[in-house]
N, C-alpha and C positions, 0 to 999 in steps of 0.2 A: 743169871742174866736178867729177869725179871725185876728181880729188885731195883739193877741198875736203870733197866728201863724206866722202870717207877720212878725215879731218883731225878730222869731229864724230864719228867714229865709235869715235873715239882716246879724246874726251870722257867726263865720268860723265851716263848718261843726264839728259835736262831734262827740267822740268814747267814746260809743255805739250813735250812732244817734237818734238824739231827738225826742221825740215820745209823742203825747198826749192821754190820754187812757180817755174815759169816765166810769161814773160808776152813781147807786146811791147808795147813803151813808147819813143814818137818814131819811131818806124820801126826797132829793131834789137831784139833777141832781149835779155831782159835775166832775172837770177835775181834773187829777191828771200826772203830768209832773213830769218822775221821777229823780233822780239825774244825772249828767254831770258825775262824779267820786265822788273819795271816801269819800272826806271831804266836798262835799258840799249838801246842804240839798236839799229837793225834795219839791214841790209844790201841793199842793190841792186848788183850783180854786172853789169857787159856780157859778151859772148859769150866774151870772154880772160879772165875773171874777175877785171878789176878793179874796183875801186868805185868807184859812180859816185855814191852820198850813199846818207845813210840819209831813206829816208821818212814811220819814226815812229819812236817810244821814246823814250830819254833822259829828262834830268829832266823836262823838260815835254811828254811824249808826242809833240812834234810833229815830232820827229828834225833834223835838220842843214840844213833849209830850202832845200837847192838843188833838190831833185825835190818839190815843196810838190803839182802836181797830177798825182803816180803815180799815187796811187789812184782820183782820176774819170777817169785817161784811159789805163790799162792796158786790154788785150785778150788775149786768147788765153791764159784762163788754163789750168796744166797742173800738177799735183801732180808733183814730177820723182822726190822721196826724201822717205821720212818713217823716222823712228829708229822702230826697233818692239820695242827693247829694253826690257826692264821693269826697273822699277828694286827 
């Protein structure tokens, strides 16, 4: 996850500024980077940091439909990195 960190950090600051939340979701440790704006899709991360679907954004906010109940059935939530760059 580091790396990836490193990788927004590379970025021109976002609004709302980018922020990585931990969670678990199914039984495993998983990140979830939410969307930049309105058309683009958000990111859910496993513990090797690959993706495992986006849970919202995209054209019609409701992201890529393989993780449809992330958000009623997530736990443990945990702010991990938030950008505190000003733009």
């Amino acid at each position: 996850m580091l790396d990836r960190i490193e990788q927004m950090k590379k970025n021109p600051v976002g609004n709302p500024p980018q922020r990585v939340w931990q969670y678990t979701y199914k039984g495993q440790v998983v990140y979830y980077i939410p969307p930049q704006c309105c058309d683009m899709p958000s990111v859910l991360l496993n513990a090797n940091c690959e993706t495992i679907c986006s849970p919202d954004g995209g054209f019609a906010g409701s992201g890529d439909g393989k993780c449809a109940d992330f958000f009623q059935t997530r736990t443990n939530e945990k702010l991990i990195w938030q950008d505190d760059r000003k733009q």
